[in-house]
C-alpha positions in Angstrom: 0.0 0.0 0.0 1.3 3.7 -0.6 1.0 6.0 2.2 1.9 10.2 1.6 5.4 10.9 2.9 5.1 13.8 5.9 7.3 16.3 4.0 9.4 18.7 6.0 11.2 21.5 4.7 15.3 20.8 4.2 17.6 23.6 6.6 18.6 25.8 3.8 21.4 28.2 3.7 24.6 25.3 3.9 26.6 25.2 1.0 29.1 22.3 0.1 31.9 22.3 -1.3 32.1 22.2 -5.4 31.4 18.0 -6.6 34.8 16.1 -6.6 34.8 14.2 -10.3 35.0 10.7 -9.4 36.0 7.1 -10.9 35.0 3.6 -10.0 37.0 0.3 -11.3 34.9 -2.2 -12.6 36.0 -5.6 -13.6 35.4 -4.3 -17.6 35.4 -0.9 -17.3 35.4 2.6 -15.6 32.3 4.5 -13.9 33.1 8.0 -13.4 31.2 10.3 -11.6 30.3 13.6 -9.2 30.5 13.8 -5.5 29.0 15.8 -3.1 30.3 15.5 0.4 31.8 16.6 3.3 35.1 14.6 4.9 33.3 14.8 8.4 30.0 13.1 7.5 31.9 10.5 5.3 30.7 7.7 8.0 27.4 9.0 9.2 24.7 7.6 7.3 24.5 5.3 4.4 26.0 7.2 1.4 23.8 8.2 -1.6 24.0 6.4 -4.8 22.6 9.0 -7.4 21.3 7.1 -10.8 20.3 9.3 -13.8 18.2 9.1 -16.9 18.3 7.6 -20.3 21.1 10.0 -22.5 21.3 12.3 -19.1 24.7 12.1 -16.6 25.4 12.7 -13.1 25.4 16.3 -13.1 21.4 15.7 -12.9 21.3 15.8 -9.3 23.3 18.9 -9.3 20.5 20.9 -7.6 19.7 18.8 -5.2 22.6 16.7 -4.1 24.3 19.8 -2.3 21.4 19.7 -0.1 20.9 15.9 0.4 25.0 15.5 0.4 25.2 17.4 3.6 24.6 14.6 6.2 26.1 11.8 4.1 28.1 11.6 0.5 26.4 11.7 -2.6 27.8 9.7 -5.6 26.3 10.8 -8.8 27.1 8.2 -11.4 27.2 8.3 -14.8 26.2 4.9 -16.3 28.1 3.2 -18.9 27.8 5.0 -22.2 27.0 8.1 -20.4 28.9 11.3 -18.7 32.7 10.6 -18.7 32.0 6.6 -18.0 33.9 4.2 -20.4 31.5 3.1 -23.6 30.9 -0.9 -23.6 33.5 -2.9 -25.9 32.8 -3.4 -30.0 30.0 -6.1 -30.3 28.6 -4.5 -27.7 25.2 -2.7 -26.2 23.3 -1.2 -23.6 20.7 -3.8 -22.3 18.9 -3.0 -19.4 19.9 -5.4 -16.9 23.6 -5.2 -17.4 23.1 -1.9 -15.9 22.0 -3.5 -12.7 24.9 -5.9 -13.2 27.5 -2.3 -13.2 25.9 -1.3 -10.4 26.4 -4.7 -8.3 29.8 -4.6 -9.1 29.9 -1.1 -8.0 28.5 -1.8 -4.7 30.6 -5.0 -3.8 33.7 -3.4 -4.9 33.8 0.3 -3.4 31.1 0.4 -1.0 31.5 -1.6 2.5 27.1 -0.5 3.8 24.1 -0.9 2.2 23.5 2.3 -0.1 20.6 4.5 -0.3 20.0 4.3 -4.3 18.3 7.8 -5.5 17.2 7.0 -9.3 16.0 9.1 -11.9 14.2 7.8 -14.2 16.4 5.1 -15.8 17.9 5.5 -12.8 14.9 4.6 -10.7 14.0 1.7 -13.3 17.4 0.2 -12.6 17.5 0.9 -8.7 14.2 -0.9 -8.3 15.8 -3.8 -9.9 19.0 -3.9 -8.2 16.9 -3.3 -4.4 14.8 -6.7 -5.5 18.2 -8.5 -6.3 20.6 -7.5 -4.2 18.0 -6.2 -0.8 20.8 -6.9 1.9 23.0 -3.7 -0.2 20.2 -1.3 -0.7 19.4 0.9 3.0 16.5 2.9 1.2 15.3 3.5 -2.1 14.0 6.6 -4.0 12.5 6.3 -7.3 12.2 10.3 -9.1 9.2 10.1 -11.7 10.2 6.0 -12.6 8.1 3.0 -10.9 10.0 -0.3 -12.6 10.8 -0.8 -16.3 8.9 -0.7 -20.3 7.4 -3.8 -20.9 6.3 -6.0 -23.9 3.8 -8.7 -24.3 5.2 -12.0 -25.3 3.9 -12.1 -28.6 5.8 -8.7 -29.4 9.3 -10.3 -29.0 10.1 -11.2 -32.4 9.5 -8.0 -34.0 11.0 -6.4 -30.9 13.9 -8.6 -31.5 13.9 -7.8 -35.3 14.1 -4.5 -35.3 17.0 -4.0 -32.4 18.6 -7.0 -34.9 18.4 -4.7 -37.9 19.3 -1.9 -36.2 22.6 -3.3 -34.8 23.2 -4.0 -38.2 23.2 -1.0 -40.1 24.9 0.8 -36.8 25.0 4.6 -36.4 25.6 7.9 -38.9 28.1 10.3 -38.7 28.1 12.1 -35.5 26.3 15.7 -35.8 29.1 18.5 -34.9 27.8 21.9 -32.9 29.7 25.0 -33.5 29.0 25.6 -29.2 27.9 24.2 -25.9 25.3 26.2 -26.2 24.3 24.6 -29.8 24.1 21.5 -28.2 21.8 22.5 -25.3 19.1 24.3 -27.3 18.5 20.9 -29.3 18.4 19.1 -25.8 16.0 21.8 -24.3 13.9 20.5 -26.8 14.1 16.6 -26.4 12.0 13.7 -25.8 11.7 15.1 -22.5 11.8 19.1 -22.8 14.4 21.0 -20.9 14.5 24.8 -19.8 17.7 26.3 -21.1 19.3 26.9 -17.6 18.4 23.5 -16.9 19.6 22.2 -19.8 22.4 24.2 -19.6 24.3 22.3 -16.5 23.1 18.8 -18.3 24.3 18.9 -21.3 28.3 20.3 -20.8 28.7 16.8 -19.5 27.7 15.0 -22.1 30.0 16.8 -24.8 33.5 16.7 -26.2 35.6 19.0 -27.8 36.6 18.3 -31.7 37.5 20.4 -34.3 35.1 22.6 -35.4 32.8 22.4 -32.1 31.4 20.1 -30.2 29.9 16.2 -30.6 28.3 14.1 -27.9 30.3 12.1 -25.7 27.4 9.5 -25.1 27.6 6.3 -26.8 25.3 6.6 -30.3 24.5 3.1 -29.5 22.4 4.0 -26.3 19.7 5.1 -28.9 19.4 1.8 -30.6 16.1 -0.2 -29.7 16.5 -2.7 -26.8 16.6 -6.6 -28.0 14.3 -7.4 -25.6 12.0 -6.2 -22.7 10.8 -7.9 -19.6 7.1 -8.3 -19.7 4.8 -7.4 -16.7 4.6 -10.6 -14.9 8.3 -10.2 -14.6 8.2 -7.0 -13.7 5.5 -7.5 -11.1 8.4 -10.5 -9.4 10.7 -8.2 -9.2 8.5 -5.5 -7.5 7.6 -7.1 -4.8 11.1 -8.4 -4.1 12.0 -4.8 -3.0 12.2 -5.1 1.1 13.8 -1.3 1.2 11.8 1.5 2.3 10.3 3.4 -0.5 10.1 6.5 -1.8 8.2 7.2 -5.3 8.1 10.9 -5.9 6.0 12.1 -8.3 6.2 14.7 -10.9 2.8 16.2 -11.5 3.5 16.9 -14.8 5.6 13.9 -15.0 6.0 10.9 -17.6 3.4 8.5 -15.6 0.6 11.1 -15.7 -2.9 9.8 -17.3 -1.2 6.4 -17.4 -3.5 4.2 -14.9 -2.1 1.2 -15.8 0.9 2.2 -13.7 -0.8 2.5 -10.8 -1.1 -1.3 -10.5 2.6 -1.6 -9.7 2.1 1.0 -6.6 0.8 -1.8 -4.5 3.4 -4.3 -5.4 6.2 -2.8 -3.4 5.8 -4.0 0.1 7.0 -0.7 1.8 6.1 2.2 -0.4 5.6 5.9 0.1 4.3 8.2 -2.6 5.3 12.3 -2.6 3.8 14.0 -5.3 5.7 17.0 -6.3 5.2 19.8 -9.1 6.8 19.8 -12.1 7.8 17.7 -15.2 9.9 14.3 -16.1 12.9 16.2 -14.5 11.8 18.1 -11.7 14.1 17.5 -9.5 17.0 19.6 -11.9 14.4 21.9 -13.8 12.2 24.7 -11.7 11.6 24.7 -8.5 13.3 21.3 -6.7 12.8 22.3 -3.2 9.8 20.4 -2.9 11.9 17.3 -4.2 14.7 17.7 -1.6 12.0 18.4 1.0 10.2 14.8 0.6 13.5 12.8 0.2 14.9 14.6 3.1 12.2 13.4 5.2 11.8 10.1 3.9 15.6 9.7 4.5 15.3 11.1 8.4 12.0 9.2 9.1 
């Protein structure tokens, strides 16, 4: 069952110091990152694992980990193919659960206490997954606008199959050069998901590299090829109500899952679940006004 979260406003007015960039050895490759912390609170509480969106990066949380970093670090991530992370090997792509497998062997290997995961998104699809696998590593979780993964029906696996197939096949175009940062942030502003330009403007700098003439993206141009398979909801569904963590699902209220009922379903799967709705769109917790966002995970974190 969902129950509101009691939201309290965060103490405002402490800054941290600027994010530390970050790396994390994997067996196969390297996850780089941001962190927010201070040395003193190093030990305190279990550190924050910060997961971001499809195409996004870490600097995603970076209006709302300064305030959630102050009692205990905050690792943004970027996942593989993403930010400054290493791209997979040739032969090579971006299926959803070998994210969840990056981020066990991110756990076992640099963290010694169960994690709070804070997902975005992607990053909330692939949190949910790792607290139902892993549940002795994950302290709480906090899923931002994301409650569990796209599904398919059985019968849609072929042609799903088919057309990742094909487009593996004919692989990408030549990557699109912008003559400034700034290039590159007006098409993002107006994405999939629609970004203001300030907002879009501490995104996307992350996501670049320098080459002559400008600018091309640093993310993998196979993230954008269609995934071989998808889980359907009976699988989903086992994996939702193998989550044992506490629970946070904050809502956007112009979010992604708006007007889509069929999602609600999945809210009374997870065993201990809270729900904060919150104003703003797909990625209101970087875009407007995010105090509200910090305010519910703050309390759900010091409940």
């Amino acid at each position: 069952m969902t129950t509101p979260v009691d939201i309290a406003p965060a103490v405002v007015g402490r800054e941290l110091p600027a994010p530390q960039e970050s790396d994390w050895p994997l067996d196969d490759l390297v996850l780089r990152g941001l962190t927010w912390s201070r040395p003193e609170t190093s030990q305190v509480a279990p550190p924050i694992i910060g997961l971001h969106g499809w195409l996004d990066n870490a600097a995603t949380f970076s209006r709302i980990a300064p305030a959630l970093g102050w009692s205990r670090p905050f690792y943004g991530i970027d996942f593989a193919g993403h930010g400054h992370s290493d791209h997979r090997g040739a032969g090579q792509s971006y299926p959803l659960l070998d994210y969840v497998k990056d981020i066990a062997g991110l756990v076992e290997r640099h963290f010694q206490q169960p994690v709070v995961i804070v997902g975005h998104s992607l990053g909330g699809i692939v949190g949910s997954l790792y607290a139902a696998t892993f549940p002795e590593r994950v302290d709480r979780l906090v899923m931002i606008d994301s409650l569990g993964p796209l599904t398919q029906s059985p019968e849609s696996g072929p042609e799903q199959l088919r057309k990742g197939i094909r487009k593996h096949l004919r692989g990408s175009g030549a990557a699109m050069t912008y003559g400034s940062v700034e290039d590159a942030a007006r098409i993002r502003a107006g994405g999939l998901s629609p970004l203001s330009p300030e907002a879009a403007a501490l995104l996307v700098p992350r996501n670049l590299r320098p080459v002559e003439g400008g600018y091309q993206w640093r993310t993998d141009a196979r993230l954008r090829y269609p995934s071989l398979s998808r889980l359907d909801e009976a699988q989903v569904a086992g994996f939702l109500q193998a989550i044992e963590a506490p629970t946070l699902f904050v809502r956007a209220s112009d979010g992604l899952l708006g007007g889509r009922e069929s999602w609600r379903k999945r809210i009374e799967l997870i065993p201990h679940l809270q729900e904060a709705v919150v104003p703003g769109s797909h990625h209101c917790h970087l875009d407007g006004e995010v105090q509200p966002v910090i305010d519910a995970i703050s309390a759900f974190l010091t409940s």
